[in-house]
ZAVOKE-34143 format. One record per atom (N, C-alpha, C): x, y, z; residue number from 1; residue in one letter; atom name. Coordinates in nm, 3 decimals, decimal comma. Example, Ala and Ser with C-alpha at 12.3 -4.5 7.8 and 13.67 -1.06 7.14 Angstrom:
% ZAVOKE-34143
+---------+---------+---------+-----+--------+-------+
!    east !   north !      up ! num ! residu ! atome !
+---------+---------+---------+-----+--------+-------+
!   1,319 !  -0,569 !   0,780 !   1 !      A !     N !
!   1,230 !  -0,450 !   0,780 !   1 !      A !    CA !
!   1,320 !  -0,330 !   0,780 !   1 !      A !     C !
!   1,285 !  -0,225 !   0,708 !   2 !      S !     N !
!   1,367 !  -0,106 !   0,714 !   2 !      S !    CA !
!   1,290 !   0,003 !   0,787 !   2 !      S !     C !
+---------+---------+---------+-----+--------+-------+
% end
This chain:
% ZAVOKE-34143
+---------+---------+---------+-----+--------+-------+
!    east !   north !      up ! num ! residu ! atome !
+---------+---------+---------+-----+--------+-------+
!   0,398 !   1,446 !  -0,271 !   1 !      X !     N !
!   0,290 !   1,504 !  -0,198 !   1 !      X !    CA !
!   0,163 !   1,434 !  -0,244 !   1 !      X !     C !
!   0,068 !   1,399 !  -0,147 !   2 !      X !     N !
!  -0,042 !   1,326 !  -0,209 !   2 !      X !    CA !
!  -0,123 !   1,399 !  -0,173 !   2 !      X !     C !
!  -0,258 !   1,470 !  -0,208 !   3 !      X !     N !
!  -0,339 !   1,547 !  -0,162 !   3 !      X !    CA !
!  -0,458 !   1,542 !  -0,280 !   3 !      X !     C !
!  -0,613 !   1,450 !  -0,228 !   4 !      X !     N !
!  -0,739 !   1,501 !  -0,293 !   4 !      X !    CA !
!  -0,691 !   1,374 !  -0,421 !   4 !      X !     C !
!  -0,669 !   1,292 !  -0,423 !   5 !      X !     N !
!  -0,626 !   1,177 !  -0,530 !   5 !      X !    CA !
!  -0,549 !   1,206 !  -0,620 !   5 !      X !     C !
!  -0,476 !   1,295 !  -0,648 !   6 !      X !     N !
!  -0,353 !   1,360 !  -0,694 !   6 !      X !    CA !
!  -0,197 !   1,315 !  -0,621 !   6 !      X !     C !
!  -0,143 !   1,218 !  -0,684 !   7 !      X !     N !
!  -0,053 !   1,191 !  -0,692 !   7 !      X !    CA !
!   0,093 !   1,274 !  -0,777 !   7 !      X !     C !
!   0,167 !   1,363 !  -0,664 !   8 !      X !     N !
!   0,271 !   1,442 !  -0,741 !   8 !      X !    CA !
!   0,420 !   1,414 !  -0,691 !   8 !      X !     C !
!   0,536 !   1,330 !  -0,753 !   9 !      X !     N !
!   0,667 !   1,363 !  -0,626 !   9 !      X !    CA !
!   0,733 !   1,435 !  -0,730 !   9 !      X !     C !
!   0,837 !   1,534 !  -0,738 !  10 !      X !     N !
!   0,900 !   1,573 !  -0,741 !  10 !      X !    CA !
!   1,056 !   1,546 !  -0,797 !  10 !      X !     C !
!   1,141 !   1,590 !  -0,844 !  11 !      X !     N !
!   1,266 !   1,541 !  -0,844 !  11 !      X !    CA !
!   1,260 !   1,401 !  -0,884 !  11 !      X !     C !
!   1,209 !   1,321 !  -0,924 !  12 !      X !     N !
!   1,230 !   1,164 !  -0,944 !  12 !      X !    CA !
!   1,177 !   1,129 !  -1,092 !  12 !      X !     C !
!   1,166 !   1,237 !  -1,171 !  13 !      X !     N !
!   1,127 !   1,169 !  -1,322 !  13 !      X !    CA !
!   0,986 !   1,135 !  -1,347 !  13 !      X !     C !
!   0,891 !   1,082 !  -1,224 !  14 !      X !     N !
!   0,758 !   1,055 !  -1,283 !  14 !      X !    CA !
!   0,683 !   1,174 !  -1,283 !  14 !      X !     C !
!   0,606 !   1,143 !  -1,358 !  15 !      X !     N !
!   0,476 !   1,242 !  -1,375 !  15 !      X !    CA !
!   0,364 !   1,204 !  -1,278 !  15 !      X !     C !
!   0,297 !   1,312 !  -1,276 !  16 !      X !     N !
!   0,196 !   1,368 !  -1,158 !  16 !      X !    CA !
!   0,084 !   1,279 !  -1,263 !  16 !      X !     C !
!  -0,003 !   1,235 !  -1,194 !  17 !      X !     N !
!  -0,136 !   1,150 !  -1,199 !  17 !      X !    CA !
!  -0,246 !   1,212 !  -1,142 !  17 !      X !     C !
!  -0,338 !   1,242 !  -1,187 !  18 !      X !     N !
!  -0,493 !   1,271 !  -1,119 !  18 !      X !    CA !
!  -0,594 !   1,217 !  -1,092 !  18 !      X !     C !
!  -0,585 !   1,138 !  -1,062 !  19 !      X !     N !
!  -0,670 !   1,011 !  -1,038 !  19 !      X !    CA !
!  -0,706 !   0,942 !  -1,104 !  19 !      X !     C !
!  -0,619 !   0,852 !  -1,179 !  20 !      X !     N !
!  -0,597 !   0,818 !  -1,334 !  20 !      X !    CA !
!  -0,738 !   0,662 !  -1,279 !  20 !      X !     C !
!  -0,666 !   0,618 !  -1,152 !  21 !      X !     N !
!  -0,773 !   0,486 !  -1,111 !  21 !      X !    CA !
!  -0,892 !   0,531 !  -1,096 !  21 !      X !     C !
!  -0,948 !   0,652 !  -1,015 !  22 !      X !     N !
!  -1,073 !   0,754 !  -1,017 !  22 !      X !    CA !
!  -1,132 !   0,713 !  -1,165 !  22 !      X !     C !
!  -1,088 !   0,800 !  -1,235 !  23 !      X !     N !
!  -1,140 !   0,798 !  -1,369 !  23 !      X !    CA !
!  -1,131 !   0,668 !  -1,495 !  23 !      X !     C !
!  -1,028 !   0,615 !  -1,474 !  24 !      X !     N !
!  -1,069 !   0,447 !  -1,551 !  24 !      X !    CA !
!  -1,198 !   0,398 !  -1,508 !  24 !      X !     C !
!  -1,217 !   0,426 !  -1,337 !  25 !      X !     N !
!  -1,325 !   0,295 !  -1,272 !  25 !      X !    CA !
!  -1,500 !   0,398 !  -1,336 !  25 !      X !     C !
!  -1,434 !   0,557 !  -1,355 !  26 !      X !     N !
!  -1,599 !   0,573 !  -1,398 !  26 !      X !    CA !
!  -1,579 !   0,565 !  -1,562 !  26 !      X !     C !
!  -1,468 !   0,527 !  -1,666 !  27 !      X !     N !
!  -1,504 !   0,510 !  -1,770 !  27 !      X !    CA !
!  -1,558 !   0,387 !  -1,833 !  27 !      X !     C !
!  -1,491 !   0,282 !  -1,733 !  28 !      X !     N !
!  -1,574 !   0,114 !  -1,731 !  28 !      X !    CA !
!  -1,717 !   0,171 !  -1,679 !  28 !      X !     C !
!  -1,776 !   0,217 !  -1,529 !  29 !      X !     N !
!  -1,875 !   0,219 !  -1,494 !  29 !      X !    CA !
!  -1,961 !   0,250 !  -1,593 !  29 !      X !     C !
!  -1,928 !   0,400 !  -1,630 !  30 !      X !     N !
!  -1,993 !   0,411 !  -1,746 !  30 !      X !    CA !
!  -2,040 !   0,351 !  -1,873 !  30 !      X !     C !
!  -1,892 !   0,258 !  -1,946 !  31 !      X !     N !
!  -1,897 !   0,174 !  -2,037 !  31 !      X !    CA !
!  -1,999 !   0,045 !  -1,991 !  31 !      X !     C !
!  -1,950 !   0,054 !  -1,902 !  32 !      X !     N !
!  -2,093 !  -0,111 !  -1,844 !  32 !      X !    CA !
!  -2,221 !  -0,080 !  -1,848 !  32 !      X !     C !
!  -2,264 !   0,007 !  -1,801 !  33 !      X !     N !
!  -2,429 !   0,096 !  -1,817 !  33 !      X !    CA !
!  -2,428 !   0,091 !  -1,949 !  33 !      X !     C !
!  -2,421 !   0,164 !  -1,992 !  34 !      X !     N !
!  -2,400 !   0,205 !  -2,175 !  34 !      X !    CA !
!  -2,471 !   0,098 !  -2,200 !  34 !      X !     C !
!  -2,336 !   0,021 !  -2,220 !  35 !      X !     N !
!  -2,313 !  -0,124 !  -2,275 !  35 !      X !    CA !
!  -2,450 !  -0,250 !  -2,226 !  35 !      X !     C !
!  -2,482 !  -0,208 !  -2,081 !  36 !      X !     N !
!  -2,626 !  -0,279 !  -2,058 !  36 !      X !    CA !
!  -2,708 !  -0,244 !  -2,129 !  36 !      X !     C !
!  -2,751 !  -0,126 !  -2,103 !  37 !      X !     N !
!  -2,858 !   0,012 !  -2,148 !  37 !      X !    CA !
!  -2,877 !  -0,091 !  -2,328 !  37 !      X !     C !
!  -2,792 !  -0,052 !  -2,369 !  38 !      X !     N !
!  -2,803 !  -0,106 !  -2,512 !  38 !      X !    CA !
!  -2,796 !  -0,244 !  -2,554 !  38 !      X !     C !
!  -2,798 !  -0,335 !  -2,449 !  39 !      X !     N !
!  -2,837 !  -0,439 !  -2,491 !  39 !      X !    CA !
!  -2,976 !  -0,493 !  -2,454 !  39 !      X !     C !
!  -3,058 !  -0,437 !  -2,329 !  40 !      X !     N !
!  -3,133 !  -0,482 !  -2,315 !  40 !      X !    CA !
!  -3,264 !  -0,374 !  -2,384 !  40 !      X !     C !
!  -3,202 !  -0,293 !  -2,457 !  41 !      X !     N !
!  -3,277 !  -0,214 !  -2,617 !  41 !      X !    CA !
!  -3,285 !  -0,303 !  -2,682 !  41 !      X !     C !
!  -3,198 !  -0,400 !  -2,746 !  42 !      X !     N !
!  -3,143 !  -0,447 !  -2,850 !  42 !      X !    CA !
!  -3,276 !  -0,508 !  -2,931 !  42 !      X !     C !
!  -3,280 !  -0,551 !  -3,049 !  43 !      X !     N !
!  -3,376 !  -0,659 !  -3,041 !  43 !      X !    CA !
!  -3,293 !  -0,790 !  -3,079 !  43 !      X !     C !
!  -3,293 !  -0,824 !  -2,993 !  44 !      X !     N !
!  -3,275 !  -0,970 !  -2,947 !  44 !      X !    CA !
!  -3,349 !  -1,060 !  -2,921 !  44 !      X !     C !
!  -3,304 !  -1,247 !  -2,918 !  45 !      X !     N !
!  -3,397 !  -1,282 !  -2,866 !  45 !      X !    CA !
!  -3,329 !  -1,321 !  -2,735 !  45 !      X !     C !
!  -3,425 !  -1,346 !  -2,647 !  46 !      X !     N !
!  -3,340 !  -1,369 !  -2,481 !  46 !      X !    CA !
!  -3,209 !  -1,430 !  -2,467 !  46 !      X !     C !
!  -3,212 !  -1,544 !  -2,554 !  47 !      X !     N !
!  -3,059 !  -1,628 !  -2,547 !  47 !      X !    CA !
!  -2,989 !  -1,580 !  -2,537 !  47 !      X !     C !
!  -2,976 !  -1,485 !  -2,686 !  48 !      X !     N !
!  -2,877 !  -1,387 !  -2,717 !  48 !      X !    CA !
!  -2,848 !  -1,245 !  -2,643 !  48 !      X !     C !
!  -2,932 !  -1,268 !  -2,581 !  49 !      X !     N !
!  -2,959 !  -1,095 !  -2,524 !  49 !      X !    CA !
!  -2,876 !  -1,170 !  -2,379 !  49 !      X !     C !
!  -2,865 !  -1,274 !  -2,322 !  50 !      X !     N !
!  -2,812 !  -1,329 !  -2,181 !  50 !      X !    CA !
!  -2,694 !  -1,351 !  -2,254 !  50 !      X !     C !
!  -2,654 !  -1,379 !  -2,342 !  51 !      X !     N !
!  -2,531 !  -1,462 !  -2,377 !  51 !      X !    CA !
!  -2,469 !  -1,301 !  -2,413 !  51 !      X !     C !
!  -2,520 !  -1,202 !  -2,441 !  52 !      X !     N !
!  -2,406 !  -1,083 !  -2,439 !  52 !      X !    CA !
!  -2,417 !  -1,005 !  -2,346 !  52 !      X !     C !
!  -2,489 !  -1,005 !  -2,236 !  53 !      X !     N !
!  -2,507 !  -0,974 !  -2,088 !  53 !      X !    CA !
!  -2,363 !  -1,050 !  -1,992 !  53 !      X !     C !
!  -2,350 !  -1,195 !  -2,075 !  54 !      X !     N !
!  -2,277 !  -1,278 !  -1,971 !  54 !      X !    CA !
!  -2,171 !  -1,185 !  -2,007 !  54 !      X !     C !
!  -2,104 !  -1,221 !  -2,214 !  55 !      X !     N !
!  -1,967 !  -1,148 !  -2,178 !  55 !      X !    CA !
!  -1,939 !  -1,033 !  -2,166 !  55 !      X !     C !
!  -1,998 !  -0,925 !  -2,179 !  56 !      X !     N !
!  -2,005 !  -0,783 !  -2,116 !  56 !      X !    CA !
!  -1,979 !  -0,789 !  -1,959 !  56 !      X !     C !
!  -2,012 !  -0,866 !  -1,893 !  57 !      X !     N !
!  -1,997 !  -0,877 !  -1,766 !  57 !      X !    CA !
!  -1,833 !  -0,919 !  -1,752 !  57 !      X !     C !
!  -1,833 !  -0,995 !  -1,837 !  58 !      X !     N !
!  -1,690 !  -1,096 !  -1,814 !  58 !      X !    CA !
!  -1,626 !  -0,983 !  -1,839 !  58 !      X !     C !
!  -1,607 !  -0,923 !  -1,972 !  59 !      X !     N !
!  -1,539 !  -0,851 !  -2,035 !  59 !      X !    CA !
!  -1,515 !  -0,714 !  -1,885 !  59 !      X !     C !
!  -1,620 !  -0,687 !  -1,847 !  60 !      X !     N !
!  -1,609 !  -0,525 !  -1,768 !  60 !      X !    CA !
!  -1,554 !  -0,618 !  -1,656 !  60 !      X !     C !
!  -1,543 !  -0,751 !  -1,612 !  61 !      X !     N !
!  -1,449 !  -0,794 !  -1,492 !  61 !      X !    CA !
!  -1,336 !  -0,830 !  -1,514 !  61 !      X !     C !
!  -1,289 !  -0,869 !  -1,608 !  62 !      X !     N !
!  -1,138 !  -0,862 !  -1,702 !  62 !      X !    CA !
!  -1,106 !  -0,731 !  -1,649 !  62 !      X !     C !
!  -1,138 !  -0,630 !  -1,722 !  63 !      X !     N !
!  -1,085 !  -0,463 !  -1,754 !  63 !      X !    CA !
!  -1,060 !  -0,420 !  -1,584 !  63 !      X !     C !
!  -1,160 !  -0,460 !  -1,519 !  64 !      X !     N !
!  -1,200 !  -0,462 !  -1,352 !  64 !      X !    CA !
!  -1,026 !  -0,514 !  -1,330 !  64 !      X !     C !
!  -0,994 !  -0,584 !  -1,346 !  65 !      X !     N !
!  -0,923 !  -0,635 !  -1,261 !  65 !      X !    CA !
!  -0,774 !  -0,602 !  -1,343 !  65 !      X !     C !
!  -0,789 !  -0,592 !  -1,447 !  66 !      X !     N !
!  -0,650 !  -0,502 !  -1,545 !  66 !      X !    CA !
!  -0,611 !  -0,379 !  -1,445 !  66 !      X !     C !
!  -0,745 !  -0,318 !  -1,421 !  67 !      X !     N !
!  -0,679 !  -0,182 !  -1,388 !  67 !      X !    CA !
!  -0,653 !  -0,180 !  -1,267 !  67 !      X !     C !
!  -0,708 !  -0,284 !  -1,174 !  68 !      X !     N !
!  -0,664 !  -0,297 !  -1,053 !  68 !      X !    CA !
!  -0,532 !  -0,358 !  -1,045 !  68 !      X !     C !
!  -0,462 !  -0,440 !  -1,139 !  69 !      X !     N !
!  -0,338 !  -0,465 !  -1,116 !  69 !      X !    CA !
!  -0,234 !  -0,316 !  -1,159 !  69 !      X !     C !
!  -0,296 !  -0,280 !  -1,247 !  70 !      X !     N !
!  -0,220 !  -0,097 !  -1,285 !  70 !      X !    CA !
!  -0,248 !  -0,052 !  -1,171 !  70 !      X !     C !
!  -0,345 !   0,014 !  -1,129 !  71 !      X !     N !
!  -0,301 !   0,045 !  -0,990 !  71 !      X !    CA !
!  -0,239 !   0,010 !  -0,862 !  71 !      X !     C !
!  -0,241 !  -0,138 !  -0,850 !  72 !      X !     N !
!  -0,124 !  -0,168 !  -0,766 !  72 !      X !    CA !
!   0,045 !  -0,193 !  -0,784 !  72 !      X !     C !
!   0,025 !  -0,207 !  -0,935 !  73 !      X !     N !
!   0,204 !  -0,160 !  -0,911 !  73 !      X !    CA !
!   0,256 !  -0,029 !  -0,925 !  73 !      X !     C !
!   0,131 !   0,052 !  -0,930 !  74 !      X !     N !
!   0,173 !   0,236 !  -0,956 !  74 !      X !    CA !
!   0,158 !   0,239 !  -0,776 !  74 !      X !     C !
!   0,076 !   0,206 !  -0,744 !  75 !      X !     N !
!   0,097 !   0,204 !  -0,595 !  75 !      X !    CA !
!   0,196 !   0,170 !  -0,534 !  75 !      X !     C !
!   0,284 !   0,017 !  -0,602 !  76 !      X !     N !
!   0,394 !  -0,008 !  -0,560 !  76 !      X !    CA !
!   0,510 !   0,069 !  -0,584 !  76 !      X !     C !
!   0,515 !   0,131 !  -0,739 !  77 !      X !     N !
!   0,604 !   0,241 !  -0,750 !  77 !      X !    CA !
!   0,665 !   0,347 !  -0,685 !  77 !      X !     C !
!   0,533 !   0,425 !  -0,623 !  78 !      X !     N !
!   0,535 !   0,534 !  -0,580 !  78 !      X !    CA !
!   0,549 !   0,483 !  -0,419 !  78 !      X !     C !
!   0,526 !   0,394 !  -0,337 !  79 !      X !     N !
!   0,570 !   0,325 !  -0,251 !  79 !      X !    CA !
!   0,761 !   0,339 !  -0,192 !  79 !      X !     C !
!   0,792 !   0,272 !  -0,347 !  80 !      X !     N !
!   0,952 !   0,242 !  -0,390 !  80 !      X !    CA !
!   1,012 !   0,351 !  -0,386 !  80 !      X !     C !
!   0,919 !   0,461 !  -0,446 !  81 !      X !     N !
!   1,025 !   0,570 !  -0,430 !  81 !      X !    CA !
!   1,020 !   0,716 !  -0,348 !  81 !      X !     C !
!   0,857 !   0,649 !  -0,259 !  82 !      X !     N !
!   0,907 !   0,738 !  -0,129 !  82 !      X !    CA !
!   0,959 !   0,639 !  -0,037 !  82 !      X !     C !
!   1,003 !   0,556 !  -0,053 !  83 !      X !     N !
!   1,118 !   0,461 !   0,065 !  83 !      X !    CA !
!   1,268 !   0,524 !   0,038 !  83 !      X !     C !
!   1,276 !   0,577 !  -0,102 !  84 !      X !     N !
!   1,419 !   0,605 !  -0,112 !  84 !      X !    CA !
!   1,404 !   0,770 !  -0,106 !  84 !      X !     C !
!   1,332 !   0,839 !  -0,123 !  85 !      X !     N !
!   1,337 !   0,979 !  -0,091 !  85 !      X !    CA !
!   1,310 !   1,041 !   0,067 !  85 !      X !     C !
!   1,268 !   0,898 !   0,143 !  86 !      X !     N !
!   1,275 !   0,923 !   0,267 !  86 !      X !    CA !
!   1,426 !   0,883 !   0,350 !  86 !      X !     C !
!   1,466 !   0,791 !   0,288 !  87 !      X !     N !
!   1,634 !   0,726 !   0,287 !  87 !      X !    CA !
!   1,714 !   0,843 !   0,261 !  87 !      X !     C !
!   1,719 !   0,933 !   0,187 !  88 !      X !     N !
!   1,760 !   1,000 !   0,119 !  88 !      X !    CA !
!   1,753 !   1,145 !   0,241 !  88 !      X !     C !
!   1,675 !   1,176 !   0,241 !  89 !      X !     N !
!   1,618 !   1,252 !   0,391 !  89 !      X !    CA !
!   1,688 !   1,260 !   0,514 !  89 !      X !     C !
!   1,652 !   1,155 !   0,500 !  90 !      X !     N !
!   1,754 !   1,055 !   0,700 !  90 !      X !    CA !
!   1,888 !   1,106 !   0,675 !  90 !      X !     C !
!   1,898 !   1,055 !   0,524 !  91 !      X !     N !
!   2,097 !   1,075 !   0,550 !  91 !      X !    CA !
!   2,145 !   1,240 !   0,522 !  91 !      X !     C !
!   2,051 !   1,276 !   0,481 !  92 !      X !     N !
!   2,067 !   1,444 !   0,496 !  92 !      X !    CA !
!   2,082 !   1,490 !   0,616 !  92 !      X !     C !
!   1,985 !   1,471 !   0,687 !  93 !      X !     N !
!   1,944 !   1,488 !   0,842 !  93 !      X !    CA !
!   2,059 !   1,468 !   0,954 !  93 !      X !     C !
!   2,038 !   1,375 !   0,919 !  94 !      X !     N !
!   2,177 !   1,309 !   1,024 !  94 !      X !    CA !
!   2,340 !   1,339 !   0,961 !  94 !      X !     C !
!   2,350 !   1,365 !   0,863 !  95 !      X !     N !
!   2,460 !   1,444 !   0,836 !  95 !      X !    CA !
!   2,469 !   1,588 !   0,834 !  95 !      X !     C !
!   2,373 !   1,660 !   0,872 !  96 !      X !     N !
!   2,357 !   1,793 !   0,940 !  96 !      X !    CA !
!   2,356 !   1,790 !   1,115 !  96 !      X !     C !
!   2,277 !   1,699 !   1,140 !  97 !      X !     N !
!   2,277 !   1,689 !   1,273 !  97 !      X !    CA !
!   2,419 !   1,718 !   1,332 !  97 !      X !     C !
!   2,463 !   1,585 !   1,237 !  98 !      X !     N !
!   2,658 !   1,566 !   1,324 !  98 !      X !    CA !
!   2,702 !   1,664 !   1,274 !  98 !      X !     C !
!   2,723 !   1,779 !   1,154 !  99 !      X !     N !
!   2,786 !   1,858 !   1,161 !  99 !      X !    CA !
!   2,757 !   1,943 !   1,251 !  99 !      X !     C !
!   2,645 !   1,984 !   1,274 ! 100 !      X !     N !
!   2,619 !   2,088 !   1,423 ! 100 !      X !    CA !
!   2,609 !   2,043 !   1,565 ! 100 !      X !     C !
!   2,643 !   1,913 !   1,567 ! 101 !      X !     N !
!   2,683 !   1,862 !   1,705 ! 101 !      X !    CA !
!   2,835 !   1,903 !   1,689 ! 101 !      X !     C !
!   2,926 !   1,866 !   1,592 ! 102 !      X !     N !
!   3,058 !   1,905 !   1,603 ! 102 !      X !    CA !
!   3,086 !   2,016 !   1,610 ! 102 !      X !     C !
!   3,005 !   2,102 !   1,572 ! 103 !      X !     N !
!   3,018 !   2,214 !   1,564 ! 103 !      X !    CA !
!   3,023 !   2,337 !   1,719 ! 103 !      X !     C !
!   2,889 !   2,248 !   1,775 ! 104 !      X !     N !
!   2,893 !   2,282 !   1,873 ! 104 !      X !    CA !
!   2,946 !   2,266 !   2,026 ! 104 !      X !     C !
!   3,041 !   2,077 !   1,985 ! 105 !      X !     N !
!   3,149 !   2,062 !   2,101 ! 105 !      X !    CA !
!   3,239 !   2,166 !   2,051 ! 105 !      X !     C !
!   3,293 !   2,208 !   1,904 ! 106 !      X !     N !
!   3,411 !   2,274 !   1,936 ! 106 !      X !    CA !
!   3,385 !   2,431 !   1,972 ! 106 !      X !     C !
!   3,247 !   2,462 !   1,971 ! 107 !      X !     N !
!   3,226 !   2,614 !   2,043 ! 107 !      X !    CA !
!   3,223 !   2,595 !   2,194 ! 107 !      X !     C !
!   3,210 !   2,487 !   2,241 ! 108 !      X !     N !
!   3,207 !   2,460 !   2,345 ! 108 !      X !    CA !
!   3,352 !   2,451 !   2,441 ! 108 !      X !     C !
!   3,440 !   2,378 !   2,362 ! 109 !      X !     N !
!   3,546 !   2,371 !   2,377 ! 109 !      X !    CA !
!   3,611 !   2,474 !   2,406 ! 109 !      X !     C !
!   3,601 !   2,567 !   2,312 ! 110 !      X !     N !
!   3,675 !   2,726 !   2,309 ! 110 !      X !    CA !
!   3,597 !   2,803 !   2,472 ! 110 !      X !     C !
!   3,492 !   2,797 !   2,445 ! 111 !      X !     N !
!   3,413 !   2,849 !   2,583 ! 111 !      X !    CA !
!   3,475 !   2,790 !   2,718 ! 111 !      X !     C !
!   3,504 !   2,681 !   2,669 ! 112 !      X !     N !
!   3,558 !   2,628 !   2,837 ! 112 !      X !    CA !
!   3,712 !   2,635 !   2,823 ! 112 !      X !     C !
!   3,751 !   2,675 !   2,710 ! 113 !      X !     N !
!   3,928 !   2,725 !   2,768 ! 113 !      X !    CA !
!   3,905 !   2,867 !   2,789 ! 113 !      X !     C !
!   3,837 !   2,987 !   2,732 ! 114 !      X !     N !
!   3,804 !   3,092 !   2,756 ! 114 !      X !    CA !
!   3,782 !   3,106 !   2,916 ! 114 !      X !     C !
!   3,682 !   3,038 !   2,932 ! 115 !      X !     N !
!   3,639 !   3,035 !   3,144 ! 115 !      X !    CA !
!   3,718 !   2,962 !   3,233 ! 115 !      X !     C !
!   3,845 !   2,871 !   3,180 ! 116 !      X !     N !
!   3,876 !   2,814 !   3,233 ! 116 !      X !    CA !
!   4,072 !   2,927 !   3,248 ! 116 !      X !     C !
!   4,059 !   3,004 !   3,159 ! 117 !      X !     N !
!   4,186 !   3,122 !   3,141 ! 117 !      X !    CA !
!   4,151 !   3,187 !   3,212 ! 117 !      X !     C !
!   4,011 !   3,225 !   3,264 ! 118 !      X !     N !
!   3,988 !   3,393 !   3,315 ! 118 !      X !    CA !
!   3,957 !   3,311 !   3,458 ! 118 !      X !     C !
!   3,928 !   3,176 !   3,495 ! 119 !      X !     N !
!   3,939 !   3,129 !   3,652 ! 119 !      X !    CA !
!   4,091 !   3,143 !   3,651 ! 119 !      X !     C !
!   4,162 !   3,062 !   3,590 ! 120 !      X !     N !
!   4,319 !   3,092 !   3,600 ! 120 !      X !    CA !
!   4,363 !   3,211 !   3,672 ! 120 !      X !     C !
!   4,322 !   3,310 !   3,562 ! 121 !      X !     N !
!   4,380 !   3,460 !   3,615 ! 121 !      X !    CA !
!   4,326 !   3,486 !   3,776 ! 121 !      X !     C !
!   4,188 !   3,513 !   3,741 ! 122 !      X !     N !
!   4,108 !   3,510 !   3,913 ! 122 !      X !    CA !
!   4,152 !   3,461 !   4,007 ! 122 !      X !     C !
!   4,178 !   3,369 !   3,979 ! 123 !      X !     N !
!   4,303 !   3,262 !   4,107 ! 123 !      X !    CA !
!   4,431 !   3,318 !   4,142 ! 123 !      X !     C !
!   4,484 !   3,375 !   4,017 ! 124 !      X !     N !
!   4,607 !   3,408 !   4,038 ! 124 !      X !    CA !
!   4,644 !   3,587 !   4,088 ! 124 !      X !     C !
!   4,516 !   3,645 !   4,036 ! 125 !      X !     N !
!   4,479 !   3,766 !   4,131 ! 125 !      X !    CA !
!   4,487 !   3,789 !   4,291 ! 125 !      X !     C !
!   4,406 !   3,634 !   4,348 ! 126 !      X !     N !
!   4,332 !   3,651 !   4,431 ! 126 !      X !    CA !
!   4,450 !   3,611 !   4,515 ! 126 !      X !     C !
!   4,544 !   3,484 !   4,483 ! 127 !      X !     N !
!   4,615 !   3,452 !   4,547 ! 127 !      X !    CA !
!   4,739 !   3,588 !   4,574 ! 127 !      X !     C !
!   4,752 !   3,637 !   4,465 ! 128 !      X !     N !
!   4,912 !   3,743 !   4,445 ! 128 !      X !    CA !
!   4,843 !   3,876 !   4,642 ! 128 !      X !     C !
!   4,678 !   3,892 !   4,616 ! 129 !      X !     N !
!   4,657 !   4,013 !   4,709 ! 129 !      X !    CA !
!   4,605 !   3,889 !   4,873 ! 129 !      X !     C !
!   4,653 !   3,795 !   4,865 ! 130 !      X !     N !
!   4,610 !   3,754 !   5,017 ! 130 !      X !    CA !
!   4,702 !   3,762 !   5,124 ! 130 !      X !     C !
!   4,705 !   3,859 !   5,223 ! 131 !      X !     N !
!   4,771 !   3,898 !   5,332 ! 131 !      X !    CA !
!   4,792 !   3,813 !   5,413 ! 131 !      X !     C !
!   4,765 !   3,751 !   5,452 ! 132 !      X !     N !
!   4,831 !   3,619 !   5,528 ! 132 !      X !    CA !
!   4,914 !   3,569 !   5,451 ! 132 !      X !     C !
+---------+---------+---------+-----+--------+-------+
% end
């Protein structure tokens, strides 16, 4: 069930997630502010103050892109295994289906030897009282 960035399935062993990507992207956001905030406090001299601007940047686009690959194979995961819990579904489905299709030629069956005994008789009523 996916509902509100809450990721939950059921029956399959994983654990429920709450917006685990939600909250990484505001603990970098956060960490990057911070992490500006306090460098351009710093006392520094400019060089140095650009040269740890650059790898802070680098560094929060590294982490940027770490967690974007975590989220795409949790994406792919959970992908994988509603393909097989929907597989899984179908063949439920359709093996209920056919049991109540069979089910219901052989009520059917009985119904039409039932109507097809009591035309019998009717016939054989009708014929036993015809005067000619």
């Amino acid at each position: 069930m996916i509902e509100n960035n809450k990721i939950q399935i059921n029956g399959s062993g994983c654990t429920s997630t709450n917006g685990i990507g939600t909250k990484l992207m505001f603990l970098m956001l956060g960490g990057s502010i911070g992490a500006g905030i306090a460098l351009l406090f710093a006392p520094k001299p400019g060089k140095d103050l650009r040269r740890d601007i650059a790898d802070a940047a680098v560094k929060g686009y590294d982490e940027t892109l770490e967690t974007a690959t975590q989220v795409k194979n949790q994406t792919v995961e959970y992908y994988e295994i509603a393909k097989e819990k929907s597989a899984e579904v179908l063949d439920i489905v359709t093996e209920k289906v056919t049991a109540f299709k069979e089910e219901v030629g052989d009520d059917a069956a009985k119904i039409g030897g039932i109507v097809h005994g009591a035309a019998n008789r009717i016939a054989d009523s009708v014929k036993s009282r015809q005067i000619f």
